[in-house]
N, C-alpha and C positions, 0 to 999 in steps of 0.2 A: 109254571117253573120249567126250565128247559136247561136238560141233566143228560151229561157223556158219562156213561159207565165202559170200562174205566177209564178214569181221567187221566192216569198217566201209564203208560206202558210201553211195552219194545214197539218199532213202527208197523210191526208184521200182526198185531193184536189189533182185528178188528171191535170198533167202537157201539156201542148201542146211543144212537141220537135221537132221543125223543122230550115231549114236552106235553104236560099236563096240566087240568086247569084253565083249558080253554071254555069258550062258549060250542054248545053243539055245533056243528055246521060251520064255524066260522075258519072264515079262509086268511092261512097265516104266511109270511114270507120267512125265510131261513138263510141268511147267506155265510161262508167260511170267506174269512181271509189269514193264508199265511206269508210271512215274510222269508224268501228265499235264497238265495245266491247272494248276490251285491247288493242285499238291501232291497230286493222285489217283492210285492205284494201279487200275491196270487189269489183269484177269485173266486166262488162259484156261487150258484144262487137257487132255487127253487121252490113252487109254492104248493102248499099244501092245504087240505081242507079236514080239520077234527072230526073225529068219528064220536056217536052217539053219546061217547065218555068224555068227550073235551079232551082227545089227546088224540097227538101224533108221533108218530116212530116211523122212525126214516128203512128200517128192516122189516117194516112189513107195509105201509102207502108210499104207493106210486106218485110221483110229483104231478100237479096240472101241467101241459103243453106253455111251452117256450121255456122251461128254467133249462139249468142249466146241463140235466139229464135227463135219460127217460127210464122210465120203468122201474123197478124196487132194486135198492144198490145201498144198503149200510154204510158206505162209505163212497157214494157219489160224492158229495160233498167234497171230498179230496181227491179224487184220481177226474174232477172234473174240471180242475180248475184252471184258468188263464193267468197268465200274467196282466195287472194293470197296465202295464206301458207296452203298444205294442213295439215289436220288435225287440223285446228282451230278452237276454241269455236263457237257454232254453236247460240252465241248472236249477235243478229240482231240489237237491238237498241246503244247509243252510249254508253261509258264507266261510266257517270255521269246521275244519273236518270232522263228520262223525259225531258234530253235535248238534243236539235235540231241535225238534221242531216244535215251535206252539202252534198250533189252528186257535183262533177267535172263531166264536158264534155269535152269529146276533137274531134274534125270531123278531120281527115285529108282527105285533097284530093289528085289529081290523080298525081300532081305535088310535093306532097311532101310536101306541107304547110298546117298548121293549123290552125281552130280557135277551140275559146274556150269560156266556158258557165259554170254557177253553179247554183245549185236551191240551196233552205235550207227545209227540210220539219220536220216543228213542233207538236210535242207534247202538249205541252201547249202553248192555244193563247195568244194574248192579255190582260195583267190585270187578267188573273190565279195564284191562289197563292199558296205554299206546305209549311207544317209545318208537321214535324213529331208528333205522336200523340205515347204517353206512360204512358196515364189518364186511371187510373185501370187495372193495367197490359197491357193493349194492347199493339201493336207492329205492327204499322199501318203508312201512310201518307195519309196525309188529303189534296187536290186539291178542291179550290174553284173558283166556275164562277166569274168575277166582278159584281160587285153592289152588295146591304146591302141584295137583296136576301127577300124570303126565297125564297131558290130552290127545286127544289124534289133531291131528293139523291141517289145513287147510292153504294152497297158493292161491292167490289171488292176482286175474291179471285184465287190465281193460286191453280196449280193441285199438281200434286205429285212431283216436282222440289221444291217446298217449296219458300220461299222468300215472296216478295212484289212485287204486279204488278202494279207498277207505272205508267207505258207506256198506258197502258188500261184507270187507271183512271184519266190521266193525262187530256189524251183524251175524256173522258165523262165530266170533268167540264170544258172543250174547247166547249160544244153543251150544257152547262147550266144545269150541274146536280153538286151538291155535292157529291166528291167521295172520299170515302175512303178506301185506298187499304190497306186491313188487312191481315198480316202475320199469322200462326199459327203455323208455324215450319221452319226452318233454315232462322228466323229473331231475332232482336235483344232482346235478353230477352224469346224466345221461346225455345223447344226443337229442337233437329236436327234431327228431323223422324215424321213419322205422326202417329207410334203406339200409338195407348194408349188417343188418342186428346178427351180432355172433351168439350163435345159441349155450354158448357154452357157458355164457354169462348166466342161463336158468339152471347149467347145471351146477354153479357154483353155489346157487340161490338153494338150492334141492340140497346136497351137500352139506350146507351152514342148517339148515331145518333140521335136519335129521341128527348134526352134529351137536347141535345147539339145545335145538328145544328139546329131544329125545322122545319122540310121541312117541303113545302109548301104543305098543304092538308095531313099532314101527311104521304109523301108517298115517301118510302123508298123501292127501290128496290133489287133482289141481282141476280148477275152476276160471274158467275163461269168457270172455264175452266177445262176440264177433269175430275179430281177426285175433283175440285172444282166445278163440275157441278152435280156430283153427291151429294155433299155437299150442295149445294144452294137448293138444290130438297126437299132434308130431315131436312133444317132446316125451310124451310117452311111449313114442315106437323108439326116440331116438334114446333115450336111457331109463330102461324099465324097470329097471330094477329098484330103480329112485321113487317109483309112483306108486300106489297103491290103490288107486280110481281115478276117473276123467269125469267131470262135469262142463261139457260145452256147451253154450249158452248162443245160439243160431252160426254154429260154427262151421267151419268150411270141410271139403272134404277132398278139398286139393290144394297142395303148394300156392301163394296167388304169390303175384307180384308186388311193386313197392306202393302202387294204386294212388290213394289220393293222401297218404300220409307221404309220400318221396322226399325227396331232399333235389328242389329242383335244382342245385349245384352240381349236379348228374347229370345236367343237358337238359334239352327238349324232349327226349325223350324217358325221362327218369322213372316216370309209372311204371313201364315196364322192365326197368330193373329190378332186379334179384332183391326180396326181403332180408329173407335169410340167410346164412352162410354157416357150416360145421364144419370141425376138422380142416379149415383153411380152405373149403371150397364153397361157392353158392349151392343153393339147391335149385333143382330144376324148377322151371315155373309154368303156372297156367298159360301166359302170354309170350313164353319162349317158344317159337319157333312153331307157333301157331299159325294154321293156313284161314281159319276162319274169323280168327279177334278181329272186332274190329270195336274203336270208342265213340264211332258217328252216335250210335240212341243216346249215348249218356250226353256228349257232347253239342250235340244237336237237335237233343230233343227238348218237348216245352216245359217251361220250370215248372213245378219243383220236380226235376229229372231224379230218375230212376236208375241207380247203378247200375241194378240188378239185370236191366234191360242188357248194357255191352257185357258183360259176363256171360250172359247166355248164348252169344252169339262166339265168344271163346269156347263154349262148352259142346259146340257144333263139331269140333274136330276131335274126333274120338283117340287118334295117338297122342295128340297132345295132353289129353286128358288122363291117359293112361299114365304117360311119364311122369307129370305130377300128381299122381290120388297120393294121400298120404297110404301108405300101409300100417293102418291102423291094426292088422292080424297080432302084430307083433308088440301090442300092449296087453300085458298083464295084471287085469283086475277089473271089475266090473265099469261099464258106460253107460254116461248117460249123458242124451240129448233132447236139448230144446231147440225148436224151432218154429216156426208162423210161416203159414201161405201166403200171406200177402207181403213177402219181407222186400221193402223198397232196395235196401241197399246189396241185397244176392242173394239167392236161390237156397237159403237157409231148409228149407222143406226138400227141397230136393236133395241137398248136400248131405241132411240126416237122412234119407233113406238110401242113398248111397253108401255111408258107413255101418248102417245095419246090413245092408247089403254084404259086404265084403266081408264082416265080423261072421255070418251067418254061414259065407261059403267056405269061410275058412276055418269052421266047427269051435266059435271062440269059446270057450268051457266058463266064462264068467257072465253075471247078467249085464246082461244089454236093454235099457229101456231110450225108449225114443216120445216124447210129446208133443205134437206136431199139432199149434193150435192156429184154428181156420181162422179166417179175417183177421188175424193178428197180424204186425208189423215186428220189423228188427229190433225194435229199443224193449224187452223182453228186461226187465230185472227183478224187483221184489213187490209187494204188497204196499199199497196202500200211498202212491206217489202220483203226480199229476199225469196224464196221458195223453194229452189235447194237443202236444208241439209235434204235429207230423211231418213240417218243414224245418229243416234249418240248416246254417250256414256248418259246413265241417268243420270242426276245431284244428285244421291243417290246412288245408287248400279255400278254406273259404269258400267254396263250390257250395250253391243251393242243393239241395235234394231232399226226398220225401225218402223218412222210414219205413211207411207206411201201416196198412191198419186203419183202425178207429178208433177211439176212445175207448167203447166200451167192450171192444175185443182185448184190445191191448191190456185194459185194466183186470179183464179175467185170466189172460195168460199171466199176469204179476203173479197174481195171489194162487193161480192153481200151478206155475213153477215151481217156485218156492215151496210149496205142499210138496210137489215132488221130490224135489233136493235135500230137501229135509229125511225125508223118507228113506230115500236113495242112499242117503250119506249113513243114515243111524244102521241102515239093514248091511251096509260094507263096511261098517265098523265091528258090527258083530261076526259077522262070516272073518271077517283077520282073525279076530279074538280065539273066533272056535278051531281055526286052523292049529296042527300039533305041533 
């Protein structure tokens, strides 16, 4: 018999895959397939050999050589998996926002017959609700915990892909937070580029939460990923008073430019325009008036090219660097960063020890945690989701590039983030609380 305990649960609940009732010794195959994005099937496979009792458990044997992982991993099976069709959208969650995923199992054994097994792993729990939200321009969904509440709250904002990240905040009011995952460009009613974004638009976003939801202690946090990490960073220096913690998620530690989300109606040269703009003016940027940027590595170098590569060669000129660091001194409330050594698309590791850095010299009196995980790549998000696409096409420029990472790096930064953030988030919700 071959039995997922539990068989249905939040996506962040790791599963026990085992099967018993084998013959001793006998060498059995296991493979997952879930259905993805646009109707994609994702794979994985590995083979195992029963221990003295006729059973195998995927949380304590190590698969034989060639499957499709190595080593003991509870949940290889899912963060290993490929897409069947090469060249397929490299979305992991299902076709319809924030709803469930089923994994199929299938064990064959040694004689040719099968059994067979299904988890379902959810997004939003029990008594979570989504309402699209379009009150004052925004371009957002709203995910609320059950009961009348009040909760603390959570923003929610992706990177340079643009959209709505539902899946994130689907998942934060699954653990009892208000989340609202706001768009700010290729959502409904927004622009399709990040050039040119007036920041004022997050403080109306902050504003309507605070006005709105009314969390609990007033405590509104925000939650970024990439170039939304670098966003969450600076919009807490730029109105503090609206935030109540930073969660960045391999986020920058300077102003950057429009990059590879631009709005090429800008010219030839649109990357290097201005992201953002407050109070009617742009913000300075990394690539403004830089003596050493140059785009030749990324440009020219071999696929699947490396962002991260021409940023670094921007990060050579020390006053340009200076004009755009965010000054992060000037947020109030605790930080926290995530980030990976091997981050394809920019210097994520570096850019978190620059904002501990600065926090540090400038005696920040809140906590400050930094997780900075080795061989890991940029695409950092939750537990228990496929990790194997380290190439793919930008959801803006079309441009190849590597995330970078490994599989089973990446798959330990998911699940030990998310540990963190969780952590992070409950232990700053109680410091508001305890405040007089």
């Amino acid at each position: 018999m071959l039995q997922v305990t539990p068989a249905d649960a939040l996506i962040d609940v790791p599963r026990r895959i085992a099967a018993e009732g084998l013959a001793p010794g006998e060498r059995v195959r296991i493979q997952s397939r879930t259905v993805r994005g646009p109707g994609i099937a994702w794979t994985a496979q590995v083979e195992l050999i029963a221990d003295a009792d006729g059973t195998v458990d995927l949380g304590r044997d190590a698969p034989r050589a060639g499957g499709s992982y190595e080593g003991v991993s509870p949940m290889g099976l899912v963060w290993a998996q490929v897409p069947e069709r090469p060249g397929a959208p490299r979305e992991v969650f299902a076709a319809e926002p924030a709803a469930p995923l089923t994994t199929e199992l299938v064990l064959t054994r040694a004689d040719g017959s099968r059994w067979q097994a299904a988890f379902v792993q959810r997004l939003a729990g029990e008594g979570v609700t989504r309402r699209e939200v379009r009150d004052d321009g925004l371009s957002a969904t709203l995910f609320l915990p059950p009961g009348p509440g009040p909760h603390p709250a959570v923003m929610v904002l992706n990177g340079s892909g643009g959209g709505i990240n539902e899946p994130r905040a689907a998942l934060y009011a699954s653990h009892g937070y208000a989340a609202l995952a706001l768009g700010y460009f290729k959502s409904p009613g927004r622009p399709d580029h990040i050039s040119d974004t007036h920041l004022e638009y997050f403080e109306t976003a902050l504003q309507w939460m605070h006005a709105q939801l009314k969390p609990a202690g007033g405590f509104v946090a925000l939650s970024g990923q990439s170039r939304g990490g670098e966003l969450v960073l600076l919009l807490a220096t730029l109105m503090p008073e609206l935030v109540s913690a930073v969660i960045g998620y391999v986020p920058g530690a300077v102003v950057h430019s429009a990059q590879n989300a631009c709005n090429p109606a800008n010219g030839p040269d649109s990357r290097n325009g201005p992201a953002w703009w407050w109070r009617g003016q742009p913000l300075p940027h990394l690539w403004q008036s830089n003596c050493t940027a140059t785009w030749a590595p990324w440009d020219e170098g071999p696929e699947p090219r490396r962002h991260a590569h021409a940023l670094l060669t921007a990060l050579q000129d020390t006053e340009a660097v200076e004009r755009a660091r965010i000054p992060v001194e000037r947020i109030r409330g605790p930080v926290m960063l995530l980030s990976a050594t091997d981050d394809g698309s920019w210097p994520s590791s570096l850019y978190g020890r620059m904002v501990v850095e600065r926090l540090a010299a400038h005696g920040h009196p809140w906590p400050v945690e930094h997780l900075d995980f080795e061989g890991a790549g940029h695409s950092i998000v939750f537990p228990f989701v496929p990790t194997t696409q380290l190439a793919y096409a930008h959801p803006v420029s079309g441009r190849l590039s590597t995330s970078g990472g490994t599989p089973a790096a990446n798959a330990h930064a998911d699940e030990a983030s998310w540990a963190g953030v969780r952590d992070f988030l409950q232990q700053a919700v109680s410091a508001a609380k305890a405040k007089p």
